[in-house]
N, C-alpha and C positions, 0 to 999 in steps of 0.2 A: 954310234954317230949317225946321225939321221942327214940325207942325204939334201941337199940344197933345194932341189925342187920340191921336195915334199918339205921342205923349211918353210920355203914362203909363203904355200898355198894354208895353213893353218893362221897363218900372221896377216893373211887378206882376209878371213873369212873372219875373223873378231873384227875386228872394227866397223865390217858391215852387218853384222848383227847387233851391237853396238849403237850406232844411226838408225836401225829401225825400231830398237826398243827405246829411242831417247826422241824419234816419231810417232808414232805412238802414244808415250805418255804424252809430249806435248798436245794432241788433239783430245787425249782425255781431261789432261786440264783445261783447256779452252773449252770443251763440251760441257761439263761440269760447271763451269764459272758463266757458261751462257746460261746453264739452264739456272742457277741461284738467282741470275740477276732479271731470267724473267718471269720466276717463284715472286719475286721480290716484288717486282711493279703490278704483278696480276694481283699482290695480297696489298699491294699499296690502292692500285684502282677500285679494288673491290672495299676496302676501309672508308674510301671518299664517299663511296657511291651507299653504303650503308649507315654515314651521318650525312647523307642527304635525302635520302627516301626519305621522307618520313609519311608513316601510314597516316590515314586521316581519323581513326580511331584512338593517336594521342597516343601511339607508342614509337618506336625507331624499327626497320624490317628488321634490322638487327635480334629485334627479341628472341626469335626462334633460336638463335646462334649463344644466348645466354645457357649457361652451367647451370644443374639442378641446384646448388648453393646460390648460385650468383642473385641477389638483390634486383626490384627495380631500382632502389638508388644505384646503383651499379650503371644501370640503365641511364639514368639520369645524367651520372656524371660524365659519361660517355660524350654527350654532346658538347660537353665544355671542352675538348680536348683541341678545339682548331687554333691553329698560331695567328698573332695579331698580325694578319698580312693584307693591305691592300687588295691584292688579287682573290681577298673571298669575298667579296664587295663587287656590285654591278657597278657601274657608271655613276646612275643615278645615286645610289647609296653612298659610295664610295666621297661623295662630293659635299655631304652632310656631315658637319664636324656636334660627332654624338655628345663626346666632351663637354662643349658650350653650349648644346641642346639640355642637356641634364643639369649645368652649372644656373644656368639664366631664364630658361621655359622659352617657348612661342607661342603667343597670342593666338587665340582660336581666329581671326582676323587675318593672321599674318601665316596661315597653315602650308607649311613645304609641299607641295605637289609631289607623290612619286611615283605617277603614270598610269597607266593601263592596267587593271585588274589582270586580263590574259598575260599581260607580259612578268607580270610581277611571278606568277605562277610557275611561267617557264625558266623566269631565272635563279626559283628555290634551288634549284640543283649546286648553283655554282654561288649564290651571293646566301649571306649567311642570315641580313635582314629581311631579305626576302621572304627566307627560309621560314620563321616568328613570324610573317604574315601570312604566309602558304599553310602552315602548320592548323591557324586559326580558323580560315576560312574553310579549308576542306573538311575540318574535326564539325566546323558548328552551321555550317551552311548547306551542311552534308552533298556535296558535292559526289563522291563515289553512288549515289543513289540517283544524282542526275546528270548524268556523264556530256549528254547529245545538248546540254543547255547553253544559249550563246550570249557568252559575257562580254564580247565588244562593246565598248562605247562605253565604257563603266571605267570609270578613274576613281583611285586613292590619293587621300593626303594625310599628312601627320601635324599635328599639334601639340600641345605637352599641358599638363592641368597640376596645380600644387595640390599635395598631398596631404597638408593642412600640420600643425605644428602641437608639440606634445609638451614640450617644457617651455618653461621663461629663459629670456625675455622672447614672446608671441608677434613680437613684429622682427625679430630680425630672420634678412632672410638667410642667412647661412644654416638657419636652421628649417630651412623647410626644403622639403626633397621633392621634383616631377616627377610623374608619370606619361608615357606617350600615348597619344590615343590616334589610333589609326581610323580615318574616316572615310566615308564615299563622298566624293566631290561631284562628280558627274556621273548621271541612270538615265542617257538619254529616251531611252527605250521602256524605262519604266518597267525594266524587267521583277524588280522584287513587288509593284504594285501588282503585274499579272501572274508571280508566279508565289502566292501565299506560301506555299510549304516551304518557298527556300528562306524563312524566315532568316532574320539575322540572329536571332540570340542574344548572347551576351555582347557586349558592346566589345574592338579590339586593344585593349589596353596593356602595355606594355611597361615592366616595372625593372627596375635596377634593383642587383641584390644587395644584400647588407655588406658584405664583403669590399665591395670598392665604395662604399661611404666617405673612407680617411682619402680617398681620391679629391675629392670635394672640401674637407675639412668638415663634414657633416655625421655628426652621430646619426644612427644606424635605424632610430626611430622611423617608424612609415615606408621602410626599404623592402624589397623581397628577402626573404628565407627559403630555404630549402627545406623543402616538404620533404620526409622520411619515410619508412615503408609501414610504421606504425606511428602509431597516435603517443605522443611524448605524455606520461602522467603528468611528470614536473611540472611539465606548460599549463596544463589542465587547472592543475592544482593551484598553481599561480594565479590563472583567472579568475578563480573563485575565491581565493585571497583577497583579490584587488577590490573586484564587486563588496565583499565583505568589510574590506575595512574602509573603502573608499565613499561607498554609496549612501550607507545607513539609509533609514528611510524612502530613500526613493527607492530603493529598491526591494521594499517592504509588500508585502500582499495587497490585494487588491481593498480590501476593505479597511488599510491604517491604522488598524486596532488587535488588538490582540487574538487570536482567538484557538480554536485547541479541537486534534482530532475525534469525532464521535468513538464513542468506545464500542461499535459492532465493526468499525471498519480494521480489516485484518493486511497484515503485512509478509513480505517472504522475508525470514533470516535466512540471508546469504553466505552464512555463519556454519548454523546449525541445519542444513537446506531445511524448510520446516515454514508454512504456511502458521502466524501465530496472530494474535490481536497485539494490533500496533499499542507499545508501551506508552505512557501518557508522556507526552513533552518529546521523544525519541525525533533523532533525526534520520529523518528517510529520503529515499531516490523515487522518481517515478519515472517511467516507460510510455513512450506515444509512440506506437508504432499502427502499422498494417497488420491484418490477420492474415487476410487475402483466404482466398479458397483452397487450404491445406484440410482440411477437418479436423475434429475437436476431440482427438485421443490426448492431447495435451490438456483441457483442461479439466478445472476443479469443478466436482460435481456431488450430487450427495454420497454419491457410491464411497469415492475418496478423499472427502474431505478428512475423514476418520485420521487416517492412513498421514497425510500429509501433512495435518499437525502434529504430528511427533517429530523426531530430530533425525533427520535423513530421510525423510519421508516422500523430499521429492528426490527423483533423480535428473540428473543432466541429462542421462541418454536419452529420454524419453521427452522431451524440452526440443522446440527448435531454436534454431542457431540463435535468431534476434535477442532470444529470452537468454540462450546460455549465455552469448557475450556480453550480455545487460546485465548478468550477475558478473560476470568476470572483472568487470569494467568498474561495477561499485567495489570490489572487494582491495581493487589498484586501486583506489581512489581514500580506501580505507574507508570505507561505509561499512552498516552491516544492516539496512534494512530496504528492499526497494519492493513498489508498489506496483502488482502489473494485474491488469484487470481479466485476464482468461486464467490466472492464481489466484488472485484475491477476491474471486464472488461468484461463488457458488453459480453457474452457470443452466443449468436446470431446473432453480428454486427461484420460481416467478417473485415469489416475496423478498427474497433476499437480496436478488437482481433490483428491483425498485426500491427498496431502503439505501442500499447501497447508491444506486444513481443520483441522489437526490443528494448525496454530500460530495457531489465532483468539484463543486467550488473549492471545498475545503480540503479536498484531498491531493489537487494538484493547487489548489493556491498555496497549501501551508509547506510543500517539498519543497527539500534542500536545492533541488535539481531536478530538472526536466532529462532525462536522455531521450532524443527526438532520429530516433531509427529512417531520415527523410532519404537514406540510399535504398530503402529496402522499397521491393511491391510484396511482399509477403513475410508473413514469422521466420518462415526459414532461409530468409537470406541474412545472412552475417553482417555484423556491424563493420561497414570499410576503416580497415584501421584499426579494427583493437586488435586483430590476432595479423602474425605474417602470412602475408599470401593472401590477403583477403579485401585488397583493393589493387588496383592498378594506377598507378602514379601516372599523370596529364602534365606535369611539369616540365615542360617544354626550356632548355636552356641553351642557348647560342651567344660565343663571346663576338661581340662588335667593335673594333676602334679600344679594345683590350677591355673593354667591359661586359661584365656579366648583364646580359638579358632576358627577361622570360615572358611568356604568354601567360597575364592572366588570367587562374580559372573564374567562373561565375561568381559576384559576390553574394551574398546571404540570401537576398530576395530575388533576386537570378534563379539560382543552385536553390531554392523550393518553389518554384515557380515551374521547375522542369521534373517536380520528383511527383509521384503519386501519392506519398503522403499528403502535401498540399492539394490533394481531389477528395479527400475524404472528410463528411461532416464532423465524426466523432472526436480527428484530430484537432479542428477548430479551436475549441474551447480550451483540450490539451494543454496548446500552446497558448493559447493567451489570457487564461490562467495562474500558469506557473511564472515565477518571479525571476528564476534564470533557468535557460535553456542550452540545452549543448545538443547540437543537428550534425549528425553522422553521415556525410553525403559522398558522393562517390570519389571526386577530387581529390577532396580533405572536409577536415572536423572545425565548424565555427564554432563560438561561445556567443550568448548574447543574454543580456541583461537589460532593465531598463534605462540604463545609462549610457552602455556603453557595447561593442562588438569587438571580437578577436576571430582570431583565424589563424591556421599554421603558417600560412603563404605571406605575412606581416608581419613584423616586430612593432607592434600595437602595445606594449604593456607598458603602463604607464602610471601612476597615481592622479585621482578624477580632479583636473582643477576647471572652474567653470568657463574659464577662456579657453582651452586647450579645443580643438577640433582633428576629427580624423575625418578622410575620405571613407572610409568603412562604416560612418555613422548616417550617412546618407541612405543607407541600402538596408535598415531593422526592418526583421521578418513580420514582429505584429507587435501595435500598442493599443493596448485595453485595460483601464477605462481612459478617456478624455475627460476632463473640466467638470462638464456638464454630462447629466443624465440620458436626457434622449440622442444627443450626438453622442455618445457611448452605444446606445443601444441601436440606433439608424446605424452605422458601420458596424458592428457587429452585424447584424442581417446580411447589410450587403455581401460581406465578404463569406460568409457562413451558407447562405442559399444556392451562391455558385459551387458548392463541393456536392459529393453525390451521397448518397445513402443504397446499401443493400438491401435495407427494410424500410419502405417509405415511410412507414407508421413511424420508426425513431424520429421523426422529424421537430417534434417537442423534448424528447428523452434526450437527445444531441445538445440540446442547447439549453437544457434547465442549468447547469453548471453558471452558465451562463447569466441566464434572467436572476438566479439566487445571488450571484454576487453583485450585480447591480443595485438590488435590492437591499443588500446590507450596507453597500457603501454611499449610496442618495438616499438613507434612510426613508425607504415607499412601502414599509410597511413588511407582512406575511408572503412572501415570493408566491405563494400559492392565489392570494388574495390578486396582490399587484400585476401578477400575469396569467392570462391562460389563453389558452393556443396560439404562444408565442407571441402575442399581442401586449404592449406594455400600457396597460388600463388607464394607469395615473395619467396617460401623456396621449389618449384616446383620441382626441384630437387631430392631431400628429400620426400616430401611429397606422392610423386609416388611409393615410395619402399614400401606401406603398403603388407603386407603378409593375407589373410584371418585363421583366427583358424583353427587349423586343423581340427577341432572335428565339426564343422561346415559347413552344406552342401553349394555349389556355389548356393544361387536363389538373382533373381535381384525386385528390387523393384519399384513402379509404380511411374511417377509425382503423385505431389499433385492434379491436375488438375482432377486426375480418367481418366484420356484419357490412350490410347495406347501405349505413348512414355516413352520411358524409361533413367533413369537416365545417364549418359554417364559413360561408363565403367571405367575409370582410375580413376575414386572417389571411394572410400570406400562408400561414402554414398550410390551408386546402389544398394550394396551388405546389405541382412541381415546379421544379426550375428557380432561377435568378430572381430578386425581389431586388429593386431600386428606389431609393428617394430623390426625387427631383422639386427644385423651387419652380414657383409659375412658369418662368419665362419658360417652361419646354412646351409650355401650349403655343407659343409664338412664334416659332421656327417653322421652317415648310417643312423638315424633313425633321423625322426622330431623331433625338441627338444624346451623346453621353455628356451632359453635362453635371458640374461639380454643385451648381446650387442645390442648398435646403432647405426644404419646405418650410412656408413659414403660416403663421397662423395668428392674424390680428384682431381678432376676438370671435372667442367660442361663440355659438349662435345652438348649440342643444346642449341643456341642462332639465332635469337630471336626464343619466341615464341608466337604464335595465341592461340585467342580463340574466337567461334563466342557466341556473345553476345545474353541475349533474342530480341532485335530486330532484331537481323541476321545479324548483322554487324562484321566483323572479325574484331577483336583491338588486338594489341598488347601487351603483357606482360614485367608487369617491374621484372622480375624474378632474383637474385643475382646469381653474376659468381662465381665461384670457379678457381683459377688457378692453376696449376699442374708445379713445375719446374725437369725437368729431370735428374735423378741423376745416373742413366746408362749411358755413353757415349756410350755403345757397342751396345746399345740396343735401339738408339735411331733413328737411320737410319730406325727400324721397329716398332713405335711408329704406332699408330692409328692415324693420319690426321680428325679430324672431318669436316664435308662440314658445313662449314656457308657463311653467308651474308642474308642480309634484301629480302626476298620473293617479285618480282615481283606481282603487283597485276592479274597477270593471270595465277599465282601458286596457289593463293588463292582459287580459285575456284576448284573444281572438276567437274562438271558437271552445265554448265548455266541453263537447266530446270530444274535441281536438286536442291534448295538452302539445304545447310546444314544445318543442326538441333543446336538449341541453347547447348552451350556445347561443344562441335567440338574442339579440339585442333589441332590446324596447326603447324608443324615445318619441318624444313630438319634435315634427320638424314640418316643412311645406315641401311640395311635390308639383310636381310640371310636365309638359309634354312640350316637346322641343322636336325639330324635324336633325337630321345626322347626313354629310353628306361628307366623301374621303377627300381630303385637301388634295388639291394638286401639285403637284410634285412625286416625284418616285424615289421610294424609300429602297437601300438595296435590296434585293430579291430573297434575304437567307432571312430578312424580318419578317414576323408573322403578329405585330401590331403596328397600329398609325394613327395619324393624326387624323382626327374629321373634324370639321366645321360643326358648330351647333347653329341651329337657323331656327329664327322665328318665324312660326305658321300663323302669324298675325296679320302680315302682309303679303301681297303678292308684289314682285318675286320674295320671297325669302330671304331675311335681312340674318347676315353673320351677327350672333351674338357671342359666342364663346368656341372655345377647344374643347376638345375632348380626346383621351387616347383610348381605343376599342380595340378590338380582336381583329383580323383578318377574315379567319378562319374558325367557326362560320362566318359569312359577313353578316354582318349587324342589321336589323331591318332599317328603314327608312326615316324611322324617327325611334325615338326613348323616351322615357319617364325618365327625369333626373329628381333627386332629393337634397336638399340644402344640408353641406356639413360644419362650415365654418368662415371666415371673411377673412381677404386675404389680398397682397396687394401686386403689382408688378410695374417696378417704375419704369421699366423700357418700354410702356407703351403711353401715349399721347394721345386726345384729344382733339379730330382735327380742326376744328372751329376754334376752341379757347385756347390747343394748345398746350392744356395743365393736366399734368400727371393722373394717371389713374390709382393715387394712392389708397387702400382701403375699399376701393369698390368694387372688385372682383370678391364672387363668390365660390367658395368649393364646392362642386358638386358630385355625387354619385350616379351614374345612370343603372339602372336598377330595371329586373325583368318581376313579373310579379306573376303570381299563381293564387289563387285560391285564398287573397289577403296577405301570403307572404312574399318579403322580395329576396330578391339575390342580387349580389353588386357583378356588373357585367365591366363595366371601366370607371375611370375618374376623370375631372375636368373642370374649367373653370367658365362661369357664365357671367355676362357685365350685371351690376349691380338691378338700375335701371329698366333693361330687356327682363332679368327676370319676375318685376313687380307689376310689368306690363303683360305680362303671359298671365297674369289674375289664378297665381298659383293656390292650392287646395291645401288649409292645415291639416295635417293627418298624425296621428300616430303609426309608426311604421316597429314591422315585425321583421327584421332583418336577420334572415340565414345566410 
């Protein structure tokens, strides 16, 4: 029996041990259930704050936090995840009803205001359209490069543009889907005028995806897609479907007739890896890429041509990536022959190299397919999108008012606008060439044909009917040829002189692809005949009016030969840099100007004309007349008289111990001396041509007779020799007495520097009809290098 006092003292001491182990746990669960809940909000804070950053390189900070498996679509969809709430909306935003935005458009007239460029900025964090605008401007205005730059006083507004319509019936509108285009309203400061590099880019356009279409009652046509982390074949495959059965002849080679590969030119089986002569009628791929400065252990040469025509003879490993994924890419495609020119021509065998160049028309006009490598600056960068992991997705998506939105990336001539293939001569031709094209750019993969444009970022597929319109038909990378002959070959130049060369001497070699298919499709004869140094003979007339850029210093460039001799002056080809065609009126402006007229030319004034050939032989040119009929009778009595008839053969000559240099154009024409003074006005500071005044030294003061555009640098002496090319008219100028147009009585002229009998064209220009008959000009025969 246990005694009462020692009874109770064990009976007190449990139920206070008891209470401190039932205190205890209570503070471990409350300690425990604090720290969950504030695990909980730090990973809730930290989720908000990593679908709002968004880096200005067009990914989410998030990326680093992606699984070695995890996808950028992963990435992508990530941004979609925010709830249709009010409170991810600023003020401003929140108050725009997107819905009736996307159902009905606004008027570019009628554009929403929505404020301050800085404040738009600052409210990416918390507003989600903001967000779509923030994303834009910081990725393409590059912003992270100019941090200390002050964007005060700069406002945005939004608009909406129809996206044009794919099926019948073409006027109704349930069937046509907007786009928003976010604009700048107010640059009080004129900041993007002072600050060139922050250029704008792509313009900011903003597109609904296909997914909330049935929102609308609108099929899915013109809407966004969801770009993938590779390049879908199916898609592919389908656009070359559609081209194929939709287009027929327009989308036919450039010359509309049939024609078939030479039988030296050689092909890769993609198949058998194996360097072989393209099978007669075979359907093949071809490759426009960059080489860029990797060196040339990849290509074919006499060592290995042996080797490589057998069957595995090339290997991948030894290939860089552009070229591996250019086979990968035909073999998805289910091709088995593609054409790639560091494979297919002998690289070391000067002869083989020139036979080969001289059938580029036919080798990329007659391919099934252009693949156009326009994300690479080198061989060994990867085609973005054929293989995983080898592009990074820019797909920017944020839901608004429950709708899906995105940042458009650049459209087709954007997105090669910005790539370095579009810097290079050789690609030129490439592309506008081949009959369809597919451009591998870093965003995403266009298709383009001559009818029509796709893209992954569009549901674009359609069958061709001739009402139907897209907004992506606006933006084709290149159309060659046009209508007519010499506007085919005048933009071809233009656009062909602004890209660069590694070897300037290719500067003919680059573009015979070129000048040959012209030639077979304006039917002008022997491409060898009809052109030479780049100069289009039959249209001589013409062809001579090229203008140098202005921004563009005068240096001449070397024969191919490496020798001494230089290209003969009246070619653009002599000249580095930009070559431009411009109509009269650019002699009538005070300042240089880019304008879109084209020369025109109302009757030739030198017939015939020479050229001495590389044997040294002068021939004659089959150059087209222009006639001119006189519709002044008062004015006809003082008409210009040009000197023709057929050149005795001992006009031909200048000097019997002298033979003249291949090149050399001979004609009769009249010659003048005119004084040169620089027009007044200031041309901007980066020009290195202008305008001068032509003055007649018949009077004192010196009376204006014509324009001229000359060099800067050196400056031109104080007067010129000009020589008469052709007649020619400009109806913006008048008469101050009578009043009446000066149709027909401008004359073209050359100003020309002369040595020893021969001249050189220094610039071109126009002289009044009148002033020039009055300077009591000298007929000459001229020797023109």
């Amino acid at each position: 029996m246990i005694p009462p006092g020692l009874q109770a003292q064990p009976t007190n001491e449990v139920p206070g041990t008891l209470r401190q182990v039932s205190n205890h746990a209570l503070v471990e669960i409350v300690r425990r259930a604090a720290l969950v809940v504030w695990v909980f909000w730090l990973s809730v804070i930290r989720t908000c704050k990593l679908k709002t950053n968004i880096a200005s390189n067009g990914t989410s900070e998030s990326a680093p936090l992606l699984n070695p498996d995890q996808t950028p679509t992963d990435l992508q969809r990530d941004h979609t995840l925010t709830s249709d709430s009010s409170t991810l909306l600023c003020s401003v935003c929140a108050n725009l009803d997107f819905h009736q935005i996307f159902l009905d458009g606004i008027p570019l007239k009628e554009e929403i205001p929505l404020g301050l460029l800085s404040s738009i900025l600052e409210k990416s964090y918390q507003c989600s359209f903001c967000r779509l605008i923030s994303f834009h401007v910081r990725r393409t205005w590059r912003l992270d490069k100019f941090p200390h730059i002050d964007l005060s006083g700069i406002e945005f507004g939004v608009y909406s543009k129809n996206c044009g319509c794919l099926r019948e019936p073409f006027y109704q509108p349930k069937f046509r889907c907007h786009r928003l285009h976010v604009v700048r309203t107010k640059d009080p400061g004129g900041l993007w005028k002072r600050h060139l590099a922050l250029g704008e880019g792509s313009p900011l356009i903003i597109h609904l995806l296909q997914e909330d279409a049935f929102k609308f009652g609108r099929p899915v046509d013109l809407h966004g897609r969801r770009v993938k982390n590779t390049v879908d074949i199916g898609l592919v495959q389908k656009w070359i479907s559609l081209c194929q059965e939709n287009h027929g002849d327009k989308c036919g080679n450039v010359w509309k007739v049939d024609r078939k590969l030479p039988g030296f030119v050689r092909v890769v089986d993609v198949v058998s890896m194996a360097v072989v002569p393209a099978p007669s009628g075979c359907r093949y791929f071809t490759l426009s890429y960059v080489w860029g400065s990797i060196g040339a252990d990849y290509w074919t040469t006499k060592d290995n041509i042996a080797e490589r025509s057998t069957p595995s003879g090339l290997t991948m490993s030894n290939l860089p990536e552009t070229i591996t994924d250019s086979i990968r890419f035909v073999r998805q495609l289910g091709g088995r022959y593609l054409w790639i020119d560091a494979l297919c021509i002998i690289q070391d065998d000067s002869l083989d190299k020139s036979t080969q160049l001289r059938a580029m028309d036919l080798v990329y006009g007659l391919s099934h397919l252009t693949i156009v490598a326009a994300g690479s600056t080198t061989a060994r960068d990867p085609l973005p999108g054929c293989r995983p992991r080898t592009r990074s997705l820019q797909q920017h998506i944020e839901v608004v008012q429950g709708l899906h939105l995105y940042v458009a990336p650049p459209r087709l001539r954007e997105a090669l606008a910005q790539s370095t293939w579009n810097t290079r001569c050789w690609t030129y031709q490439e592309s506008a060439l081949s009959c369809r094209r597919i451009y591998f750019t870093g965003p995403q993969v266009y298709f383009e044909c001559k009818c029509d444009i796709f893209c992954e970022d569009i549901v674009a597929e359609s069958k061709y009917h001739p009402l139907s319109h897209s907004f992506l038909q606006s933006s084709f990378g290149e159309s060659f040829p046009y209508l007519h002959s010499f506007p085919s070959y005048m933009g071809a130049v233009d656009r062909y002189t602004r890209r660069n060369l590694t070897v300037e001497s290719d500067i003919v070699d680059a573009f015979t692809g070129v000048t040959n298919a012209l030639a077979m499709a304006f039917e002008l004869g022997d491409p060898a005949r009809a052109f030479q140094y780049g100069m289009m003979l039959p249209d001589l007339h013409l062809a001579l009016l090229w203008q140098h850029d202005p921004q563009i210093p005068r240096a001449r460039r070397l024969l191919p030969d490496g020798g001494t001799s230089l290209w003969p002056s009246w070619a653009w080809a002599a000249w580095r840099g930009g070559v431009i065609y411009r109509g009269a009126d650019v002699y009538l402006r005070t300042l240089m100007g880019n304008l879109s007229s084209e020369p025109s030319v109302e009757e030739t004034l030198i017939d015939p004309w020479y050229i001495v050939d590389h044997n040294g032989d002068t021939v004659q040119l089959d150059v087209h007349q222009v006639s001119w009929v006189f519709l002044r009778a008062k004015e006809e009595k003082r008409a210009y008289s040009a000197p023709r008839g057929i050149l005795d053969p001992t006009e031909l000559t200048l000097d019997i111990h002298r033979p003249l240099e291949p090149g050399t154009l001979v004609f009769r024409t009249e010659c003048s001396h005119f004084g040169v003074a620089r027009r007044d006005g200031q041309d901007p500071s980066a020009y290195v041509h202008g305008l001068f005044n032509i003055l007649s030294t018949a009077s004192f003061p010196p009376i204006w007779v014509g324009t001229a555009v000359l060099p800067l640098e050196p400056a031109p002496p104080s007067s010129l020799d000009f020589i008469v090319l052709s007649r020619t008219s400009s109806r913006s100028v008048y008469d101050e007495e009578s009043l009446m147009g000066y149709d027909g009585c401008l004359l073209h002229v050359m100003a020309v520097s002369q040595d020893e009998g021969l001249m050189e064209r220094v610039g071109l220009g126009v002289i009044h009809e009148a002033a020039w008959i009055a300077s009591r000009p000298e007929k000459k025969v001229v020797f023109l290098r």
